[in-house]
N, C-alpha and C positions, 0 to 999 in steps of 0.2 A: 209716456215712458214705456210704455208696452209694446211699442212700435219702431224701439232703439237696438243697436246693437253697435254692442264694442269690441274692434274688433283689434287685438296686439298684433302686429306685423312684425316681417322679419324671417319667420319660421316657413321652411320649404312643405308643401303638401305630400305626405308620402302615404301609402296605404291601397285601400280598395274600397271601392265605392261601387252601385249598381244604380243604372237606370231601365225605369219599367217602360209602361209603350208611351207612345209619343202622345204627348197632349193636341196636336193639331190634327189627330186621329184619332185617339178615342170620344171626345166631346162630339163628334160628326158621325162617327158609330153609333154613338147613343138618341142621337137626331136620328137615326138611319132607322131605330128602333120599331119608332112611329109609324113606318110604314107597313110593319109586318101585321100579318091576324093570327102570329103564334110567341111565345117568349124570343128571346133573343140573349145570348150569354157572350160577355166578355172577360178574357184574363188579363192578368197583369197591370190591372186600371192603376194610374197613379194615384197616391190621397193629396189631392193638390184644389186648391181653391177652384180652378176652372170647372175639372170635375164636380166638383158641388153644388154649381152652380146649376151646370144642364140640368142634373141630377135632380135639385128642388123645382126648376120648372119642367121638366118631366113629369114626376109628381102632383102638381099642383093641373096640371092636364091630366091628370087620374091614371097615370101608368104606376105601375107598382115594381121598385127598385128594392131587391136584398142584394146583401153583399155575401160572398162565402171568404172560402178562406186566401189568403196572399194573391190578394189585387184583384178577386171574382168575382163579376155583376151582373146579376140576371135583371132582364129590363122585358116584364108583361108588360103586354098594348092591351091589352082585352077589356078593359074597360075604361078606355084613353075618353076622353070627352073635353069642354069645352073650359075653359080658365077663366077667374075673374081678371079682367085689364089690370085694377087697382094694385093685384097682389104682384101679377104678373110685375111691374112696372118695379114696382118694392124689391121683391124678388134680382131681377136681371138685373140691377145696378148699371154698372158700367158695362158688363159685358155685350160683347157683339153677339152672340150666339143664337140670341131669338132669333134676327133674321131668318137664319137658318131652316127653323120650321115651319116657315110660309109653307112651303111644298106640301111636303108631308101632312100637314094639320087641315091644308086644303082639301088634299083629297079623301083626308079622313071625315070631315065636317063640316068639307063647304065653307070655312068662315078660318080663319086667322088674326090675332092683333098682335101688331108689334111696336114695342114701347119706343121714345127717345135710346138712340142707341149709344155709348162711352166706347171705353179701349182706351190703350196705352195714346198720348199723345205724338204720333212719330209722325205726323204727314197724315192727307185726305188718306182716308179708306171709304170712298165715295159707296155708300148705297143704294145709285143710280144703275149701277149697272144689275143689281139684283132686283130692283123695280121694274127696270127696261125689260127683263128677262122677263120676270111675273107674268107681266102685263101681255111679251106675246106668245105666252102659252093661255091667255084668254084671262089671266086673273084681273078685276078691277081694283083699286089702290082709292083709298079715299086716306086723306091726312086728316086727323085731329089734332087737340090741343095737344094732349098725352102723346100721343104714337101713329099708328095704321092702322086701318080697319079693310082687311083684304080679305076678298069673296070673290067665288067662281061660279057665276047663277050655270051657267052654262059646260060646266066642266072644265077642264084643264086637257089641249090638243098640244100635241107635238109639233114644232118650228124649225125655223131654220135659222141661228144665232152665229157673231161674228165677234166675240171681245174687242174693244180697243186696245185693251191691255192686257195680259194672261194672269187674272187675276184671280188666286186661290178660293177668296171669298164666293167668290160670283163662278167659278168651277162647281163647287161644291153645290152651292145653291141651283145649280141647273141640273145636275146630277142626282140631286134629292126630288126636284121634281118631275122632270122626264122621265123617271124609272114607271111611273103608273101614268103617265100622261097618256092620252089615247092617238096613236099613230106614230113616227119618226120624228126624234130629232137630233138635229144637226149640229154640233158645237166646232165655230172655227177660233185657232188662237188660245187654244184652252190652256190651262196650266195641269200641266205634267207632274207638278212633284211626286216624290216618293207616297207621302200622305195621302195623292189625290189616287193612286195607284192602289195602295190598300185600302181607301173608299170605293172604290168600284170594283174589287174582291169581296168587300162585305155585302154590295149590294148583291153582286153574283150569286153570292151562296143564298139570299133571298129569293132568285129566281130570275132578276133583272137579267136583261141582253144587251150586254155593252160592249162598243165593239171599238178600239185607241188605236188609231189609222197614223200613218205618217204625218207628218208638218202640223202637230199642237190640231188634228182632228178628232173627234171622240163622237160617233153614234149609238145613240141611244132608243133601243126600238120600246117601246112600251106596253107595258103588258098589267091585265085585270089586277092580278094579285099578288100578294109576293109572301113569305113565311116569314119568321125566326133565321139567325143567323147562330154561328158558335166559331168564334174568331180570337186570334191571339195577335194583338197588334204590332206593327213593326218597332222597335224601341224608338226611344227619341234622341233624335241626331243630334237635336239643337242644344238639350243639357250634355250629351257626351264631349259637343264640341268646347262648352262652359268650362270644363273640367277639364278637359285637353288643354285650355290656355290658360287655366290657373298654374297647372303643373309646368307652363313653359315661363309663366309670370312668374314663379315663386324660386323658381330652379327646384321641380321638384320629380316626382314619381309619382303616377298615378293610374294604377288599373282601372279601367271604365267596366264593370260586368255586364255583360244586356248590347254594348256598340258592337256594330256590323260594318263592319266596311264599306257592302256594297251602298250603304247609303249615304257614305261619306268620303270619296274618294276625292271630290274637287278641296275639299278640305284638305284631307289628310296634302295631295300636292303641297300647297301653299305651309304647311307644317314643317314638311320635309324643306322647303324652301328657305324659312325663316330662319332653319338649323334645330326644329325640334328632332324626339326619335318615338320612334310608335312600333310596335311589335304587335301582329292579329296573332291573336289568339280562337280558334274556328271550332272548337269542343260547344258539341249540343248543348250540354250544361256546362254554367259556370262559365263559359267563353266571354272575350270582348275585346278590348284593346290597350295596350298599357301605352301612357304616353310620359317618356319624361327628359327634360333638360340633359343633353350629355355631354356639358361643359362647355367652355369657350364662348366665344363671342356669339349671339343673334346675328341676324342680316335684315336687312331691311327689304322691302318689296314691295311691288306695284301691283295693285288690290281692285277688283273692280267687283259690288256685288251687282246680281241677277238672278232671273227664274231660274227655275232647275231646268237644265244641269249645272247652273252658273254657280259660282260662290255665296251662298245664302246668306240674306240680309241679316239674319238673326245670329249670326256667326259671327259676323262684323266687330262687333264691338268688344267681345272678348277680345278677340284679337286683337284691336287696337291697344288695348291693354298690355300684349305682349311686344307690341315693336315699339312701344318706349321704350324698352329696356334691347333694341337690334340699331348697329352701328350706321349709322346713315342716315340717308332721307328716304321712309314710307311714306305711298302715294295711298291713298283710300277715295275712290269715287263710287259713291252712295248713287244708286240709280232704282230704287224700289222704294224707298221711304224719304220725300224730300227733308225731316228735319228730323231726321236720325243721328245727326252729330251733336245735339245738343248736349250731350251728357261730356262731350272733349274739355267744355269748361271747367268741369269738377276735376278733371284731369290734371288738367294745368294749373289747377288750384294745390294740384298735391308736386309739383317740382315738375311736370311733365313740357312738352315743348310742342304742343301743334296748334296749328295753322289752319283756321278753313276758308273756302274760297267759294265764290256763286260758279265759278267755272268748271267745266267736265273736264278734269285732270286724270292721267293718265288710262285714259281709254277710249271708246268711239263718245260724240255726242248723243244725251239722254233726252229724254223729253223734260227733264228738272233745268238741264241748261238755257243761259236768258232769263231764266223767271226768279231772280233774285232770291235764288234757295240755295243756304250754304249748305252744298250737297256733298263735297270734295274736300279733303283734309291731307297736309302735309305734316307728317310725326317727325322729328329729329330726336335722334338716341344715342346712343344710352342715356336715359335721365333717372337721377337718383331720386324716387317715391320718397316723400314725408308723409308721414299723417295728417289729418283733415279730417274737418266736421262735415259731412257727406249727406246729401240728399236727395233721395233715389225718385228718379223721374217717370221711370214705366220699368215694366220688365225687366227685359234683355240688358238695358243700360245698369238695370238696379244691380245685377249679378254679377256684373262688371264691374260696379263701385266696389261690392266683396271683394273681389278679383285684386283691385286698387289697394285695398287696404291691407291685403295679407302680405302685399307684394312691397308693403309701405315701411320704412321704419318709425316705431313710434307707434301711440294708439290713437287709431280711428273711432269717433262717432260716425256710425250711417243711420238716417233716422230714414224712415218708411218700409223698411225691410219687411213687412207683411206683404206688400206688394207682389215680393219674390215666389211667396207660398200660392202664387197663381199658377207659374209653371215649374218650380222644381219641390221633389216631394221633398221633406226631412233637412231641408238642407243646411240648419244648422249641427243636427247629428250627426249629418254627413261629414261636417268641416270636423267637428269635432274630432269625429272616429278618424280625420287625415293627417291630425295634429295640430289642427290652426286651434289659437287660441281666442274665443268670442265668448262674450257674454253678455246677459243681459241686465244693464244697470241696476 
């Protein structure tokens, strides 16, 4: 019961609300820490599960984390050392983020382990490509029962790497470890996002030489040593966009404080398309973006997600949320997470109308087409939301069932709602302060 929430539908979201820096950036920041031989301070850190997580195995590698005041963390390496597997293993639960400090922990001690890894259930997030990478910058990879036990008798040299895919995970993890790698290297295919962009500003201010070339290339020259950083991370896109499509699910009003435009522009399109209204607001303090419902009918649209600059996958599914209720037939082709629609059934559970199909619908063919993954979904709308006993599957889908039920008449059970408290901070205070009505049984 501690893990429930009820939530009364009906009631439009109106208010203000703020989000801090982005969780797909600060947890890689605090990875990033590792590498330096002096503190490292971040502002604006979310208080959100994922955070606490780096945060305790950070710690538990002997780095030493205070927090100051509104959202301030300084992260000492100075006496960073070696972790027990066992705790380590306890510790990291589901999270994917050990990976991450293969690199770093390498070049601090020669020696890394990384436990069985979780995550949201959406599709492979293969770990092959962050091994393939390891391995040729010289690292050895041995498999145990538990986890990995990766060592670099020899050091870690710079290579020449090629993604098959531009995948965020396996960006970051080569950019963690190249930065002190000994010589050049080469990354073809990389992923771009905005996150990956203010990852290689934090290493900068460390000392790293990174050099983001045309056509998804990033050179990486490596160098002995790096410092301490003092960064304030980009906000996060993906809860602003959360709350942008609540406000268009609820018919409602909602200032986002902390969103940026410029890192939401392929969104905000598709917004303006569906028939939302959005207003920047560009004030150093206090600025962000109000987005709300300004009557009339929705529209339906043809939705394709992809890497950045494409339509983000984690964006997805709010929005699906919003074009139940847009006149027509919505086209959504899933091309980053093969089973990312799985949360449409809870949908359809509440009065909703979509369809998914193994076919790559309305856009080019993906690598998911053929391989019997319902990647594609047809929404028809307007459907009038009931309530439903709700059960949140991962993340982004979980904040979308909220999404569902505020949007819902009648009252919702969602049960797994702690889930949520992995990437958005406060967010039943939040709802609160917006006028949705939620409780806990």
């Amino acid at each position: 019961m501690n893990d429930v929430l009820v939530v009364h539908g009906g009631t439009p979201l109106h208010g203000k609300t703020r989000v801090r820096g982005a969780k797909n950036l600060v947890s890689k920041a605090m990875v990033a820490a590792l590498l330096g031989d002096s503190p490292s301070r971040l502002f604006n850190v979310p208080a959100i599960s994922d955070v606490e997580i780096v945060r305790g195995l950070m710690e538990l590698h002997g780095v030493r984390v205070t927090d100051g005041a509104d959202g301030e963390m300084v992260l000492d390496p100075t006496d960073a050392g070696e972790a027990d597997a066992d705790e380590i293993n306890v510790h990291a639960g589901s999270s994917r983020i050990p990976i991450l400090l293969c690199g770093p922990l390498l070049h601090r001690l020669g020696h890394a382990f990384i436990p069985d890894l979780g995550g949201c259930n959406i599709g492979g997030r293969p770990i092959d490509f962050h091994l393939k990478a390891l391995r040729e910058f010289g690292a050895i990879v041995d498999k145990t029962a538990s986890g990995m036990e990766i060592t670099a008798p020899n050091g870690l040299h710079g290579t020449k790497l090629s993604l098959p895919y531009p995948s965020v995970g396996a960006t970051e993890q080569i950019l963690l470890t190249a930065v002190r790698a000994e010589g050049v290297t080469e990354l073809s295919n990389a992923a771009i996002e905005p996150e990956i962009i203010d990852l290689i500003c934090v290493l900068q201010k460390m000392g790293a030489i990174i050099k983001v070339h045309t056509d998804r290339v990033i050179e990486i020259e490596g160098v002995k040593r790096l410092g301490g950083y003092v960064h304030r991370p980009i906000p996060d896109r993906i809860e602003a966009a959360s709350w942008a499509a609540a406000a268009l699910a609820t018919k409602g009003d909602v200032f986002v404080e902390g969103a940026r435009q410029a890192d939401m522009m392929t969104f905000l399109n598709t917004y303006l398309s569906v028939g939302g209204a959005f207003e920047v607001d560009d004030a150093p303090v206090g600025g962000g973006i109000r987005f709300w419902h300004p009557g009339g009918e929705l529209r339906a649209v043809a939705l394709e997600t992809d890497v950045h600059p494409g339509f983000m996958t984690d964006w997805q599914q709010p929005m699906v949320v919003a074009l139940t209720q847009a006149r027509g037939l919505s086209i959504v082709h899933e091309t980053v997470y093969e089973r990312r629609l799985g949360y449409t059934k809870a949908l359809n559970s509440m009065g909703a109308t979509i369809q998914t199909y193994r076919e790559c619908l309305g856009g080019t063919p993906c690598r998911f087409g053929r391989r019997n993954f319902m990647h594609s979904a047809v929404i028809a709308g307007p459907s009038k939301l009931h309530a439903a006993d709700l059960v949140i599957p991962d993340l982004r889908a979980g904040f979308s069932h909220l999404i569902a039920a505020l949007a819902a008449e009648g009252t919702s059970r969602v049960y797994g709602v702690n889930l949520i408290n992995r990437g958005y901070e406060d967010f039943e205070n939040k709802l609160a302060a917006l006028g949705a009505h939620v409780e806990r049984p």
